[in-house]
C-alpha atoms as a printed R data frame, in Angstrom:
    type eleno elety resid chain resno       x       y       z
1   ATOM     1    CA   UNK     A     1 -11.299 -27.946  -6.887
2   ATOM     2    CA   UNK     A     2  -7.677 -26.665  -8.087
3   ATOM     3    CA   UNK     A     3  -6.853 -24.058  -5.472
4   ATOM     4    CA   UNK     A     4  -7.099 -20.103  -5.720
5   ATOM     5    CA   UNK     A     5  -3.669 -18.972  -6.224
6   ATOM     6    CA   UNK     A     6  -2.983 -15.699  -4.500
7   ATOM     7    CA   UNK     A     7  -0.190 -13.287  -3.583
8   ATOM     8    CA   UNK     A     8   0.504 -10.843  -0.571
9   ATOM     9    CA   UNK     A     9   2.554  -8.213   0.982
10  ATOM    10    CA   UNK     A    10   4.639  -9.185   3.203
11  ATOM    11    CA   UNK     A    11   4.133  -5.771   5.121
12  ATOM    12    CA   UNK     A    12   3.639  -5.382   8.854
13  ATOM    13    CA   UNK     A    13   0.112  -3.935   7.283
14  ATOM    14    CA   UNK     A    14  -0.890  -7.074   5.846
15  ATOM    15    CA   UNK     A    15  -0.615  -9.102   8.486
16  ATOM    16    CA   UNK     A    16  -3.712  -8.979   9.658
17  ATOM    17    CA   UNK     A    17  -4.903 -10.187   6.476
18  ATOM    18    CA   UNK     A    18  -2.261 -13.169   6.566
19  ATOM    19    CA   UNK     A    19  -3.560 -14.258  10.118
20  ATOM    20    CA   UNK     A    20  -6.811 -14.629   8.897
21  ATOM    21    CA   UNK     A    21  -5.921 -16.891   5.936
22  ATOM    22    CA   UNK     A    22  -3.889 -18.630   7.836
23  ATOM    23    CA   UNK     A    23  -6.064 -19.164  10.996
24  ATOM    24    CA   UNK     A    24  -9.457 -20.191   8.670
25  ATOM    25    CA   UNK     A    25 -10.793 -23.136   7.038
26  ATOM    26    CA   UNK     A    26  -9.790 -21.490   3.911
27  ATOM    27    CA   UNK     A    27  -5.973 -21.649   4.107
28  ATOM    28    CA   UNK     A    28  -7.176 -25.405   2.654
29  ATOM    29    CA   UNK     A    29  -7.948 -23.629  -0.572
30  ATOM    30    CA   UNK     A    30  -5.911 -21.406  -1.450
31  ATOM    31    CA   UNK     A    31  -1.924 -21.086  -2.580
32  ATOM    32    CA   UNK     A    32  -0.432 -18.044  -0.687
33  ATOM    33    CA   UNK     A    33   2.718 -16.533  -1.894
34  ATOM    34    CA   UNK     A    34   4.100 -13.637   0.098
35  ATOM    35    CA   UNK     A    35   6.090 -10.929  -2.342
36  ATOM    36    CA   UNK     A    36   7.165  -7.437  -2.465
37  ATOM    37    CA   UNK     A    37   4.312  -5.052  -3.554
38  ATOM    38    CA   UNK     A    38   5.536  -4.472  -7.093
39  ATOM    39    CA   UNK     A    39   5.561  -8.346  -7.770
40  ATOM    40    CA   UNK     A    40   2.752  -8.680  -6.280
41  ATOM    41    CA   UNK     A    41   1.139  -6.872  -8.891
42  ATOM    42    CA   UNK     A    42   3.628  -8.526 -11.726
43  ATOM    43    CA   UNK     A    43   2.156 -11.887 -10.640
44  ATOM    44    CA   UNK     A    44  -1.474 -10.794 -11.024
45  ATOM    45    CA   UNK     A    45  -0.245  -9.053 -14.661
46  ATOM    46    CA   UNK     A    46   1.738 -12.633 -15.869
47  ATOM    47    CA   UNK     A    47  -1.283 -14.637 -14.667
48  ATOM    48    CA   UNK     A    48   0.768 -16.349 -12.054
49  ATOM    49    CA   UNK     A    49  -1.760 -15.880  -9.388
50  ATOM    50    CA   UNK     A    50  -5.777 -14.800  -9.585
51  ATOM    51    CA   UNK     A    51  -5.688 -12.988  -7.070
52  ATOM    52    CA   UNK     A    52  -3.283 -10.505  -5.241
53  ATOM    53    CA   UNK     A    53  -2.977  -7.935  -2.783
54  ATOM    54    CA   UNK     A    54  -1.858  -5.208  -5.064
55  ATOM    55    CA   UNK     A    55  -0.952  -1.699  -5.399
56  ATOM    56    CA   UNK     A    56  -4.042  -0.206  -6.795
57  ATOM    57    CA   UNK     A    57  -1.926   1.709  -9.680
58  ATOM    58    CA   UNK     A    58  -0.980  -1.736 -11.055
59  ATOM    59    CA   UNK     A    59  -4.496  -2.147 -12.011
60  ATOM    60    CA   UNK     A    60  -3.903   0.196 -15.164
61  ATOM    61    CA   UNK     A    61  -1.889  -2.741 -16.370
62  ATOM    62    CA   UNK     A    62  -4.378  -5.159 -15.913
63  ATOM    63    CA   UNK     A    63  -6.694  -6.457 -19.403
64  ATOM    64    CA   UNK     A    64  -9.704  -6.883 -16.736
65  ATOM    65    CA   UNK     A    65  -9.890  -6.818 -12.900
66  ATOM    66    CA   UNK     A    66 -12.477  -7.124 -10.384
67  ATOM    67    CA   UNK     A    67 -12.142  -6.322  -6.698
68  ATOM    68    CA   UNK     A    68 -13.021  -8.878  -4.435
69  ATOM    69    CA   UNK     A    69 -13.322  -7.876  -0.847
70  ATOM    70    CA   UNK     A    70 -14.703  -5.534   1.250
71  ATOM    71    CA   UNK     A    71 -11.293  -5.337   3.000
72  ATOM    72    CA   UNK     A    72  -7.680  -3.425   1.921
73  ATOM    73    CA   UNK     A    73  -4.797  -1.714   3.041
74  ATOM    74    CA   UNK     A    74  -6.134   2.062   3.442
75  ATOM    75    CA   UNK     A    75  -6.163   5.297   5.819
76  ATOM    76    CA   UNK     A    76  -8.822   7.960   6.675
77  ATOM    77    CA   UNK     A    77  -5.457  10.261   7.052
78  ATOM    78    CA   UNK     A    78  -1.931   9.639   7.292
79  ATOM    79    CA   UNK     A    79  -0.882   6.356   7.405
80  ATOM    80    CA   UNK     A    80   2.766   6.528   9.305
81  ATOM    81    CA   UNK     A    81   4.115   3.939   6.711
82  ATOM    82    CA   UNK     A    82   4.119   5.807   3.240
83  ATOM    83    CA   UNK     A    83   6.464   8.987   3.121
84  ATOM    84    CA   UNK     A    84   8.885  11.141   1.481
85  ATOM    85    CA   UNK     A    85  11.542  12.143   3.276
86  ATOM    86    CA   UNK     A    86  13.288  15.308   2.656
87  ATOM    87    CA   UNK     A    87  16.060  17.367   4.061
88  ATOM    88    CA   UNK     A    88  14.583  20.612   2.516
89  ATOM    89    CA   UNK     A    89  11.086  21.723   2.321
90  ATOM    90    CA   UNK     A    90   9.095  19.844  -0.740
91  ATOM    91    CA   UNK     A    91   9.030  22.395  -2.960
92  ATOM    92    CA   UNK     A    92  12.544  22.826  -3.033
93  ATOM    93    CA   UNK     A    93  13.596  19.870  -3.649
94  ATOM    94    CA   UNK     A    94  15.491  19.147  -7.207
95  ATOM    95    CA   UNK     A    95  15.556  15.137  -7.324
96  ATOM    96    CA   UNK     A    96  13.056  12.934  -6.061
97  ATOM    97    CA   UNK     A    97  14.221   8.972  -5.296
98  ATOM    98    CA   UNK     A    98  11.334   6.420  -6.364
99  ATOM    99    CA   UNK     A    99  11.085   3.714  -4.289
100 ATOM   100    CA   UNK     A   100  11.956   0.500  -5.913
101 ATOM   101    CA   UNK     A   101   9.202  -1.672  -4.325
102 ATOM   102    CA   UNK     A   102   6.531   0.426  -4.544
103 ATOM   103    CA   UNK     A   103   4.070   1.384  -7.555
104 ATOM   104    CA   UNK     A   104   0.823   2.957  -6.187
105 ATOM   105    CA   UNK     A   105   2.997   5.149  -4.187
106 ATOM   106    CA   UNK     A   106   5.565   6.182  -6.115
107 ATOM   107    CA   UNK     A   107   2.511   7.459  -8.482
108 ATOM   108    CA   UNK     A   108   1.014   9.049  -5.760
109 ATOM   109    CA   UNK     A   109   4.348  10.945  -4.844
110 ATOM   110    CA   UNK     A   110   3.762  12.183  -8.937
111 ATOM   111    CA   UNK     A   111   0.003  13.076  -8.601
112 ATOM   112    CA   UNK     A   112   0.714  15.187  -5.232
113 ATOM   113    CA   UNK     A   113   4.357  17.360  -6.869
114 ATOM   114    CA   UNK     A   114   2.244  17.774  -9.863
115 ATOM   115    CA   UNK     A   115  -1.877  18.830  -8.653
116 ATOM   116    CA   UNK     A   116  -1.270  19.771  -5.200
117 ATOM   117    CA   UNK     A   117   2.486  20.829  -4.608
118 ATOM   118    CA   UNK     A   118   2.736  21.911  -8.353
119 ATOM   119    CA   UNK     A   119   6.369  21.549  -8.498
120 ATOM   120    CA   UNK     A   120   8.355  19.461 -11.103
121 ATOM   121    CA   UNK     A   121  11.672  17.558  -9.230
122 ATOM   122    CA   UNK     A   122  13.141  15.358 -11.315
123 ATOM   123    CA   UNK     A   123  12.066  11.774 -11.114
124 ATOM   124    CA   UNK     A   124  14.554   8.874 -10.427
125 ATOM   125    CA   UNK     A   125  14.329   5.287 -10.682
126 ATOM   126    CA   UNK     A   126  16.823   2.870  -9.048
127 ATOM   127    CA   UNK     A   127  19.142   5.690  -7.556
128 ATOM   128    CA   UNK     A   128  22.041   3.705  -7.002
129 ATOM   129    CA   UNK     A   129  22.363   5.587  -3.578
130 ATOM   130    CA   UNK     A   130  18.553   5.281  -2.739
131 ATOM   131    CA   UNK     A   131  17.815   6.807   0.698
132 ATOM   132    CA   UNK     A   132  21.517   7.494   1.235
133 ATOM   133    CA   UNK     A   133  21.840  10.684  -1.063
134 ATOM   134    CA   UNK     A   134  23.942  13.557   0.316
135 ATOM   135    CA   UNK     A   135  22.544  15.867  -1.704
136 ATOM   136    CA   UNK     A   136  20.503  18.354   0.035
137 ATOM   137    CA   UNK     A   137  18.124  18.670  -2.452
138 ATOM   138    CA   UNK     A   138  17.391  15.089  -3.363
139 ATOM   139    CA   UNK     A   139  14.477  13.522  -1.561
140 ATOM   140    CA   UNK     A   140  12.882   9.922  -1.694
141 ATOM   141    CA   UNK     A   141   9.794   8.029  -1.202
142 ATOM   142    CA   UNK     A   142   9.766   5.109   0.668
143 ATOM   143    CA   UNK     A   143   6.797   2.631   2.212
144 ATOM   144    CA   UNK     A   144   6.245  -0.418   4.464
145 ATOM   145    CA   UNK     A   145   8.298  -1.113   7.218
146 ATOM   146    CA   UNK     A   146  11.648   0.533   6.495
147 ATOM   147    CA   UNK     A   147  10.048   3.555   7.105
148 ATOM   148    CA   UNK     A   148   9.730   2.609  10.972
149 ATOM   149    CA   UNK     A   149  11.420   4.779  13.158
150 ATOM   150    CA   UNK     A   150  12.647   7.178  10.699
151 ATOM   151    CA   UNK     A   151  10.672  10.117  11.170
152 ATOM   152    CA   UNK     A   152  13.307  11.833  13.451
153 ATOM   153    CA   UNK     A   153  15.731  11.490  11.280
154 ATOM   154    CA   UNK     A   154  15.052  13.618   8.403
155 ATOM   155    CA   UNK     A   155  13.852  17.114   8.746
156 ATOM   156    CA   UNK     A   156  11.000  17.336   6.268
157 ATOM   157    CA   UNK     A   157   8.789  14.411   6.016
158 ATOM   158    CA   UNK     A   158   5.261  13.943   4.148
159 ATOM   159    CA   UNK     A   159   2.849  11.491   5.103
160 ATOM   160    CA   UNK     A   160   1.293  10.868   1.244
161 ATOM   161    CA   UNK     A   161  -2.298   9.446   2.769
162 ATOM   162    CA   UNK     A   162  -2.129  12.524   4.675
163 ATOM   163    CA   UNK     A   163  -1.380  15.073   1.652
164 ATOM   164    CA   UNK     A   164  -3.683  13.247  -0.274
165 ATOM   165    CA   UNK     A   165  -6.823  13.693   2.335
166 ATOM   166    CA   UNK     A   166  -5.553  17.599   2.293
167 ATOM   167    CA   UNK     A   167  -5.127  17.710  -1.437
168 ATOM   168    CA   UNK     A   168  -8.751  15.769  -2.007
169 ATOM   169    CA   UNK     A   169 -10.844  15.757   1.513
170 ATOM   170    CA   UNK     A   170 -10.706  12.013   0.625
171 ATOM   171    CA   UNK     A   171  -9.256   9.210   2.073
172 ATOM   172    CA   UNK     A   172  -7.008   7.123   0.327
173 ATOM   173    CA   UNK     A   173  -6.225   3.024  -0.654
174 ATOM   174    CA   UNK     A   174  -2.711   1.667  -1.238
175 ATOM   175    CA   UNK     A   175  -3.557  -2.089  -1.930
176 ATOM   176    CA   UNK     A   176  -6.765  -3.760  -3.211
177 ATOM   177    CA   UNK     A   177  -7.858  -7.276  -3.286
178 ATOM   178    CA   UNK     A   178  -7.740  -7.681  -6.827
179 ATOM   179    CA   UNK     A   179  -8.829 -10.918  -9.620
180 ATOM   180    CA   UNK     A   180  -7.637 -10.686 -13.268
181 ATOM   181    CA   UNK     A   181 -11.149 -12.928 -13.173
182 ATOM   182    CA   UNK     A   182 -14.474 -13.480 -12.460
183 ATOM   183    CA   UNK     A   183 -14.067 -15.286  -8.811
184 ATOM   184    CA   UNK     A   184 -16.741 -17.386  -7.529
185 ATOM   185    CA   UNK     A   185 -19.033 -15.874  -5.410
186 ATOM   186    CA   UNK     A   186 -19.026 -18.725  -2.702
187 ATOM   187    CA   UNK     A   187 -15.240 -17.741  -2.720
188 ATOM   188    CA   UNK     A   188 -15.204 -14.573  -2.507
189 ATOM   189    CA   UNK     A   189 -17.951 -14.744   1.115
190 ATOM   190    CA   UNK     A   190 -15.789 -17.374   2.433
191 ATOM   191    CA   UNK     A   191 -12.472 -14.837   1.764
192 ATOM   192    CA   UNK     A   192 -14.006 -12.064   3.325
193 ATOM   193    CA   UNK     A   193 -14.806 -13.998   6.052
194 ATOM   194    CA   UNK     A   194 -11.238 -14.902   6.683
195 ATOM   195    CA   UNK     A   195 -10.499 -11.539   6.631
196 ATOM   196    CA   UNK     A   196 -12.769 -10.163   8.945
197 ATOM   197    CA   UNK     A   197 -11.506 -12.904  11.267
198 ATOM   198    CA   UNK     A   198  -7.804 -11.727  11.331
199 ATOM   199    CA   UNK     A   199  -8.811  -8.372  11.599
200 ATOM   200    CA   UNK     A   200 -10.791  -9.404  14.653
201 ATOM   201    CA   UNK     A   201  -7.481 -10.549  15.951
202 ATOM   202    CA   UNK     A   202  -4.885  -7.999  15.554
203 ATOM   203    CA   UNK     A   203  -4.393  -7.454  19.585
204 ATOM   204    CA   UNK     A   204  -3.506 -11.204  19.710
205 ATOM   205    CA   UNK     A   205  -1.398 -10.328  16.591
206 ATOM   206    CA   UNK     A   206   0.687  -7.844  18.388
207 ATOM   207    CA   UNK     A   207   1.200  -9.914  21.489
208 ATOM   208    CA   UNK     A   208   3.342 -11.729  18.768
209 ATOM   209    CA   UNK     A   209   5.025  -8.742  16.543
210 ATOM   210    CA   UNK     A   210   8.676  -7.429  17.382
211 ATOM   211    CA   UNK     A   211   8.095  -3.878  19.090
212 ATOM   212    CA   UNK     A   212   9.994  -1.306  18.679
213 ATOM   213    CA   UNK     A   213  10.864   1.859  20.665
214 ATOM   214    CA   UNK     A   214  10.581   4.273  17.873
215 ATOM   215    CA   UNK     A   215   7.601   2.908  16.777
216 ATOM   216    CA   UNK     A   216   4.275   2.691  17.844
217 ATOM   217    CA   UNK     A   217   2.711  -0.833  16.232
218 ATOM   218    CA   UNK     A   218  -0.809  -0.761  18.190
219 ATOM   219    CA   UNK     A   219  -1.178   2.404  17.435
220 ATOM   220    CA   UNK     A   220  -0.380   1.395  13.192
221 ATOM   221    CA   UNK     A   221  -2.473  -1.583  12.913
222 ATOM   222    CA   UNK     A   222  -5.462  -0.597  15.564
223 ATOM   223    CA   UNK     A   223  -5.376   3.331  14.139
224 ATOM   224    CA   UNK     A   224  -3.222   4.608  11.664
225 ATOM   225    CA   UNK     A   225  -4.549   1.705   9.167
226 ATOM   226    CA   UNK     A   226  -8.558   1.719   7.929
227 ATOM   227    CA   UNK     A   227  -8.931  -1.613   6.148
228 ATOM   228    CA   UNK     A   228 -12.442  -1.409   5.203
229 ATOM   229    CA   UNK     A   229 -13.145  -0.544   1.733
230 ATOM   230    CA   UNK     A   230 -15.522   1.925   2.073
231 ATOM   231    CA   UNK     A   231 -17.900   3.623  -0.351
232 ATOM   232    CA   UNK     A   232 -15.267   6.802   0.100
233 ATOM   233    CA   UNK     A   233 -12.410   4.506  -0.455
234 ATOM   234    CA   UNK     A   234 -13.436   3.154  -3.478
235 ATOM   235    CA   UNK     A   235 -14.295   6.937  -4.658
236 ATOM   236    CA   UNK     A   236 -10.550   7.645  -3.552
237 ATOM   237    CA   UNK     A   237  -9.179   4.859  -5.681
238 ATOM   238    CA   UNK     A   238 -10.681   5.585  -9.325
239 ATOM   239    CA   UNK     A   239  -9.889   9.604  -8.512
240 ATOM   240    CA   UNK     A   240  -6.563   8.144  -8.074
241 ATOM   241    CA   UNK     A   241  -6.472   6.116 -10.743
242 ATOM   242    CA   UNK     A   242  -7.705   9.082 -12.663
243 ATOM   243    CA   UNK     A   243  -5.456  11.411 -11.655
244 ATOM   244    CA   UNK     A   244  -2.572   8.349 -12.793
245 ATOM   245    CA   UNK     A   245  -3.984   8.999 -16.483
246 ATOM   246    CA   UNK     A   246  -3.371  12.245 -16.421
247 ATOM   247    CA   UNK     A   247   0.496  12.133 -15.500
């Protein structure tokens, strides 16, 4: 059998997801790449892989998609990994910095300034001084593990799982296990298996992550982080989706 090609995020968050793969008979089956979020999704859209760990925005660019697993990268609240960061309050704020490797996020930074802070910054992709502006005004969004530590730092930050469950009640999914396929069904047991095994592992995980003072990483991957993909979840994701549309 030629082997399930597949692509991750390299993310702190997905690591319980990579021990799993890694630590179960199906690592023999499959061919795991390990890419930014964004090409994670560009992967799935070229056909390069069947199935990846994507951004569940990038799905809107997808011909036909299926999801896979019970399992994803979600929160029941705020997340402590997916922010803007802001020297003024929101609503003032005059320039908002995409972040360059992120896509589900970036368009949730868009659905929240538009339905729920109803304010209209102006959008910017690839600020050439991204997260470095001196402008008072000028805000950013940024995700994943660069966003460790850095809540002190800025005066005004927004947890975006956390807006959205105030904006919607709901809670909310970043990343998806996603096919641009049908996927065997034998697979797709023996996947979620593998999940559910690495998931059953994270406190032997963190014996083995770098910690950090200013951060708490138990607390992240034991708390902050809700990886089943719950009947809510998956209500959360095509309101999101919908919501996308609408921009």
């Amino acid at each position: 059998m030629n082997k399930i090609k597949i692509s991750a995020v390299s993310y702190t968050n997905t690591k319980p997801f990579l021990y799993g793969l890694q630590h179960s008979a199906i690592k023999e089956n499959i061919d795991l790449s390990l890419d930014m979020p964004s090409d994670c999704a560009q992967k799935l859209i070229d056909n390069k892989v069947d199935i990846g760990l994507i951004p569940v925005a990038a799905t809107l660019n997808l011909p036909e998609w299926h999801i896979i697993s019970n399992y994803c990268i979600g929160a029941e609240g705020p997340v402590n990994s997916v922010f803007i960061f802001s020297n003024c309050p929101i609503e003032e704020a005059t320039t908002i910095q995409l972040d360059p490797e992120s896509r589900s996020s970036n368009n949730l930074a868009k659905v929240l300034l538009k339905n729920f802070w109803k304010v209209t910054p102006e959008l910017v992709t690839g600020a050439a001084d991204y997260a470095s502006s001196t402008d008072p005004k000028t805000a950013f969004v940024q995700i994943g593990d660069r966003t460790f530590g850095k809540t002190e730092q800025y005066q005004y930050v927004y947890d975006l799982s956390g807006e959205w469950k105030k904006f919607t009640g709901l809670p909310f999914v970043f990343a998806a296990w996603i096919a641009n396929k049908p996927i065997p069904e034998a697979f797709t047991k023996e996947f979620d298996q593998a999940l559910r095994h690495g998931l059953a592992h994270r406190s032997d995980l963190l014996k083995v992550l770098p910690q950090r003072a200013d951060f708490d990483m138990e607390d992240y991957l034991m708390h902050k982080l809700d990886f089943n993909l719950t009947e809510e979840k998956r209500k959360a994701l095509y309101l999101f989706l919908d919501y996308i549309k609408a921009l």
